[in-house]
N, C-alpha and C positions, 0 to 999 in steps of 0.2 A: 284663845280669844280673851280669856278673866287675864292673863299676864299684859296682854296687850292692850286693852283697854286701862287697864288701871295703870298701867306704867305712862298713858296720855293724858290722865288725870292727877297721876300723884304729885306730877311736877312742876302743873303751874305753882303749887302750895307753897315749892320750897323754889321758887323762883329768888325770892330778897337773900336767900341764904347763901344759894349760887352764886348770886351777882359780886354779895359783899367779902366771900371767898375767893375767886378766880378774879376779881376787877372788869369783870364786863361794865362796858360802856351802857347806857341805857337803849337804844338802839341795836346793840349787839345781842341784848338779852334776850330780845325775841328771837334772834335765831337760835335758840337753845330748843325753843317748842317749831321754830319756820324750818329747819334742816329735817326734821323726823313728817313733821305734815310734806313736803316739797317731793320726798322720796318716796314715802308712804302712797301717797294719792296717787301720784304719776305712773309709779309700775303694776300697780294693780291690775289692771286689763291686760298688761306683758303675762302678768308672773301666772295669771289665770289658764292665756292659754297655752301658757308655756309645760303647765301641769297636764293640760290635759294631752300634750304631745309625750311628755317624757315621764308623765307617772304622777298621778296628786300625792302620794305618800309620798313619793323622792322631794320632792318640792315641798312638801310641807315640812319634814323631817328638815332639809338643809334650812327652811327660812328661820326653825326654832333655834336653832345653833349658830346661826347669825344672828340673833334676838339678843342669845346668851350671854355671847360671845363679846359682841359691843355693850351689852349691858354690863359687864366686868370694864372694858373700857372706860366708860363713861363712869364708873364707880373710883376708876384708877386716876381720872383726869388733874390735870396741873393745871390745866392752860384752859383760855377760851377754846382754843384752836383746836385742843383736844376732842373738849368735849364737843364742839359743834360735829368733828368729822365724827366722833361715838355716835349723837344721836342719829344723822343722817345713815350712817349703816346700822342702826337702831329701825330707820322706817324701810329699809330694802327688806330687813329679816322679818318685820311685819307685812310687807304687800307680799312674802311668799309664801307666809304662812297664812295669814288671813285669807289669801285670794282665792286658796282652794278646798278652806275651810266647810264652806257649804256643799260646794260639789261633791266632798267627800259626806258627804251628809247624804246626799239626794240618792245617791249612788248606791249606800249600804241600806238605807231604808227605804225600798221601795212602798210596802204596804202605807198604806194613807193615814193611820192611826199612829204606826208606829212613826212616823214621818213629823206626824204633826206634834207628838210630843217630844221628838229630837229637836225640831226645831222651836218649841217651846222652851227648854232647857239651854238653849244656844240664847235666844232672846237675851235670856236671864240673866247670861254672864256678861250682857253690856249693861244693863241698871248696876248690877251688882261689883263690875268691876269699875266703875265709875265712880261709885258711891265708896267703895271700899279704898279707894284710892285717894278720894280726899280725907278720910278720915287718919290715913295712915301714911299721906303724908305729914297730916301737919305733927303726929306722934311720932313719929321718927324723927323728924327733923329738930324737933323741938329737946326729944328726949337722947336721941344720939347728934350726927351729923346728914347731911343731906347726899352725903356719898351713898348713905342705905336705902334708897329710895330706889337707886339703879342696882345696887348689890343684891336686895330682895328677888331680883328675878333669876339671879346664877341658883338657889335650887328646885326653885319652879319649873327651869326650864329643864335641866337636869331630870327630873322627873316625869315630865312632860314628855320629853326625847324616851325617856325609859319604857314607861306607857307605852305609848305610840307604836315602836319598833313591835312590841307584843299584840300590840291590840288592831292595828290596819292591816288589811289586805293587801299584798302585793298588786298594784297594778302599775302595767309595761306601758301604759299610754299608747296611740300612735303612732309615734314616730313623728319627726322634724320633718320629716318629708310631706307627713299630711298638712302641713301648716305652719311652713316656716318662713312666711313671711317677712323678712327683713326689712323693707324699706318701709312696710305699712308698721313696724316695731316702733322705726327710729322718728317717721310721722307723727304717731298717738303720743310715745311719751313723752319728745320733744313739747308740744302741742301743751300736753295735760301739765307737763310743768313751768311751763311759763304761763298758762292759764293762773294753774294755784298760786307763782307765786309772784304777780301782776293782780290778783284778789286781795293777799294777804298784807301788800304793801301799799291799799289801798289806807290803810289808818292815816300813814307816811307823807302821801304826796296827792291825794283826792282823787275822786272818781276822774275830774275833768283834766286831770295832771297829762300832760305828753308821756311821762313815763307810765302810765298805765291806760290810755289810750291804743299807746304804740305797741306795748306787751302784748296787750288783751287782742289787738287786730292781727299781729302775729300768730296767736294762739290762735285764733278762729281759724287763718288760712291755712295753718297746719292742721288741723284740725278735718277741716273740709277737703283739704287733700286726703288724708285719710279717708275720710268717707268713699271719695271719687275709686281709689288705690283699690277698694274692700269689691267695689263693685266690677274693677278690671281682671285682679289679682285670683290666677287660677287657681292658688291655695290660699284665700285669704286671712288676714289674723285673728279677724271678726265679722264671720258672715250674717251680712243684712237681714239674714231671715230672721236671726230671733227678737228683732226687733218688729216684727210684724204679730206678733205676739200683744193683743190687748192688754192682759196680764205682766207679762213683763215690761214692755214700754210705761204702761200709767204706775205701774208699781215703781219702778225708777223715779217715776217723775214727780210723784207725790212723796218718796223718801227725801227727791232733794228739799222738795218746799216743808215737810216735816223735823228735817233734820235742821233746816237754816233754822228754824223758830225755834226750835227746842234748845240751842245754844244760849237763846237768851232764859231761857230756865237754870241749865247745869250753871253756866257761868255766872251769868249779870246777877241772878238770885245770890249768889257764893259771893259777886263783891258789895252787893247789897247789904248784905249781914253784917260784913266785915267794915265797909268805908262807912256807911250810917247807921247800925244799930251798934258797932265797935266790937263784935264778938269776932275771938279768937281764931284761927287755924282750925284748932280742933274741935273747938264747940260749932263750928260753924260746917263741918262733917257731921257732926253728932245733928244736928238742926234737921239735915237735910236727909240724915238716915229715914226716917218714917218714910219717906215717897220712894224710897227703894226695896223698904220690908214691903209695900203694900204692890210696888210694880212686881216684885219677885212672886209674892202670894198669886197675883192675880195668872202671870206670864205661868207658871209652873201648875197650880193648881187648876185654871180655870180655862186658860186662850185653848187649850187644844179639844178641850169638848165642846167650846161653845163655835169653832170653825166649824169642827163635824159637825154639829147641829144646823146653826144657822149659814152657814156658808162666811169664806175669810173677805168678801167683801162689806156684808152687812156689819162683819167684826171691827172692821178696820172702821167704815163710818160709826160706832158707838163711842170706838176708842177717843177719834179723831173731835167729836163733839166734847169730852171729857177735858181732851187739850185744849178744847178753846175755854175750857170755864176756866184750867189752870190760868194761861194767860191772863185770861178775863180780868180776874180776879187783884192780880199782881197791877194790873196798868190802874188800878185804882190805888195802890198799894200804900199807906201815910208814913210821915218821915218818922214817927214813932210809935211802930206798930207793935202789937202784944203778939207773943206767937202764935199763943192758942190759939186767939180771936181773928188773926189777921192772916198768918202762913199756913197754920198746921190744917185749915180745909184745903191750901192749894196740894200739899204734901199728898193727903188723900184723894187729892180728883189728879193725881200724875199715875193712878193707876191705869190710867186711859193709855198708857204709854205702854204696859202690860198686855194693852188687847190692842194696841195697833202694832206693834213691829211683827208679833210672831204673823200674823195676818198680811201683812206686808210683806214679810221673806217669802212666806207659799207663795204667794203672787209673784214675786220677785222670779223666785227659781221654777216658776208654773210651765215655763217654757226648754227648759235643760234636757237634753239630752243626754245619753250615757258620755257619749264622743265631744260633749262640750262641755261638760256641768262647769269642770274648770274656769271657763269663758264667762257663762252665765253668772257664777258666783264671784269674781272678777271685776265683772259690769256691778254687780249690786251695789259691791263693796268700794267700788269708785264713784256714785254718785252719792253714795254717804259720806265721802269726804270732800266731794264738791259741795253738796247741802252743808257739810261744816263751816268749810272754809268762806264760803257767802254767807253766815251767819256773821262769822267775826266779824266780816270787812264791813258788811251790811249796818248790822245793829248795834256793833261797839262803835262804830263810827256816826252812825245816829245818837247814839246815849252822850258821846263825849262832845259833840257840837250843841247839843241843847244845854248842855251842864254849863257849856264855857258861855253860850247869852243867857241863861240864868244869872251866872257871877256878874258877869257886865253889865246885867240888869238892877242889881244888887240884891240879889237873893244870898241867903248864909249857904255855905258849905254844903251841910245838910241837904237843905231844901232842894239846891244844884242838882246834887246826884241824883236826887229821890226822881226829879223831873226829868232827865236824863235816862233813866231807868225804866219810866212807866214812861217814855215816848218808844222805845224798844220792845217795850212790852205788847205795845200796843200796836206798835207793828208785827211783831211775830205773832198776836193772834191774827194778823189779817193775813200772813200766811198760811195759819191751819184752814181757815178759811178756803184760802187758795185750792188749798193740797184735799178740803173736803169735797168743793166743786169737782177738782179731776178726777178723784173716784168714786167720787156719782157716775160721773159720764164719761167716762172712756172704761174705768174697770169693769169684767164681764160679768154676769149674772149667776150666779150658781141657785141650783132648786136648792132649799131646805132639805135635811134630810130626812 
């Protein structure tokens, strides 16, 4: 999960390096990052139950070596063409690996303690592969080429594969026969990828565009066939029960409105530094390192006792308050800010981010079974990339409409952005907002312990 998350962060970095290297078109260059989100997101609920038919450790093991594998590719690449089909079998090898990431988690830790601190340490490796990944893109790229960026992950994953075979349990799965579902397969993924990527080219052509009208109504109907399919289907691919789960349905549902908001922190903050205070690649890693030493402190030293105490609901609302002061703070944020005085409290109150995910996964996975976890974890891991991907289309598309009647207004450069930035901002605090409301009132109550 630290190879996969930072290989989604290290490479917007070296994005201008790629383009001026290979000759992408500017339009083309997002699909460097739109082919690995598009694959990524879409198999995820496949690749979930498809682990728990045929084995999470088999599926995990091949999704690592398809990770590898196109990662040497896209290392190798000449061409646009290359590299686009690299990273799109870059996001298959992550939705097999990621998808049954958790389930294998739930499965070997049954005890509640030990559980809460696996999943506390899992947290961790998304601040921390996040963070580590801007940092080292913008050092490699700067100090080699940006071919190392996708080469760093051939002995990770190497490794990773090595580990792994020693250290997982054999399990045989069910069988394709308990749930092999086909036409409800070709429904959801068809469905989930013209979904994501009818969102992502919402920058492109506008909300009200025909072309993403017409995707997005597509998406739904396949979508809701699915649904209809789940509820006919004598082996279905995803049974409805575990959405009857309080725990699991508000846990989803508040991931996605936390994950859209929080986009505008990892990114909009990243081009913040970069387009108006003019700080570099890597100092602009180095900036943002503190709100990941203190999300890791918090997530590793502290989320797993304070669940067992106070219960992961009460945890995730503490957290979730903490995010909106982040936000808060930022939507006020001036076009010549001092870091101390102006960033580095936001950096310190992102440790909210520390006590809301590990809090949020129990919930998440509160509903899994042995014979599903696959499924469950699956489900988690695809609405965190639908709360992504409605972040981008959402709030880079708000930032960048307010910046352009700023110009036209005749505000300077500066001033543009800055305003364009803190209207994002200010909307993704009224998503934590959102996402605090749902887990008031739909997540379930646990007693204190």
């Amino acid at each position: 999960m630290l190879m996969i998350i930072l290989d989604g962060s290290i490479v917007t970095v070296a994005m201008p390096a790629i383009q001026d290297d290979l000759g992408f078109s500017p339009a083309g260059l997002s699909w460097v990052v739109n082919a690995y989100l598009i694959a990524f997101g879409s198999l995820l609920l496949l690749a979930g139950r498809l682990g728990d038919l045929i084995g999470r450790r088999r599926m995990f093991l091949a999704g690592t070596a398809v990770f590898t594998g196109a990662s040497v590719l896209a290392a190798a690449a000449g061409s646009p063409a290359v590299l686009i089909a690299a990273r799109f079998l870059q996001g298959l090898g992550s939705a097999m690996a990621a998808a049954v990431s958790l389930g294998i988690l739930v499965t070997l830790f049954t005890e509640p303690g030990e559980r809460a601190r696996a999943i506390a340490v899992f947290s961790f490796t998304g601040a921390a592969g996040a963070s580590i990944g801007q940092v080292l893109g913008g050092v490699l790229t700067d100090a080699l080429n940006w071919h190392w960026i996708f080469l760093i992950n051939l002995p990770i994953g190497v490794a990773v594969l090595a580990l792994a075979v020693a250290a997982l349990p054999a399990d045989r799965g069910s069988g394709l026969g308990a749930g092999a579902d086909v036409l409800g397969a070709l429904l959801v993924t068809a469905g989930l990828m013209l979904g994501i990527y009818a969102v992502i080219e919402v920058e492109n052509h506008g909300w009200a565009a025909a072309h993403t009208l017409g995707l997005g109504a597509l998406a739904a109907a396949l979508l809701a066939a699915f649904t209809v399919r789940q509820t006919a289907a004598r082996t279905p691919l995803m049974p409805l029960r575990i959405l009857r789960s309080r725990g699991v349905a508000g846990a989803n549902l508040v991931q996605i409105l936390m994950v859209a908001a929080l986009y505008s922190f990892q990114v909009l903050v990243a081009l913040y530094l970069q387009q108006v205070l003019g700080y570099g690649a890597a100092r602009t890693g180095l900036a943002m390192l503190p709100a990941a030493l203190v999300i890791g402190a918090v997530s590793l030293g502290a989320s797993a006792r304070l669940n067992a105490r106070f219960g992961e609901r009460n945890v995730l609302l503490a957290g979730l308050l903490l995010l909106l002061g982040v936000l808060g703070l930022l939507a006020r944020v001036p076009v010549e800010a001092d870091y101390l005085t102006d960033l580095a409290p936001v950096m310190l109150l992102a440790a909210g981010f520390g006590l809301a995910l590990p809090a949020l996964t129990a919930l998440g996975m509160s509903g899994a079974r042995r014979d599903d976890a696959g499924l469950v974890s699956g489900l988690f891991n695809t609405t965190q990339q639908i709360g992504m991907a409605l972040g981008v289309a959402v709030l880079s598309t708000l930032a960048a409409s307010r910046t352009e009647s700023l110009l036209a207004a005749g505000d300077g450069r500066a001033e543009a952005l800055t305003g364009g930035y803190r209207l994002a901002f200010t909307v993704g605090a009224g998503l934590i907002a959102a996402a605090f409301v749902v887990a008031l009132t739909v997540l379930p109550r646990r007693p204190a312990a």
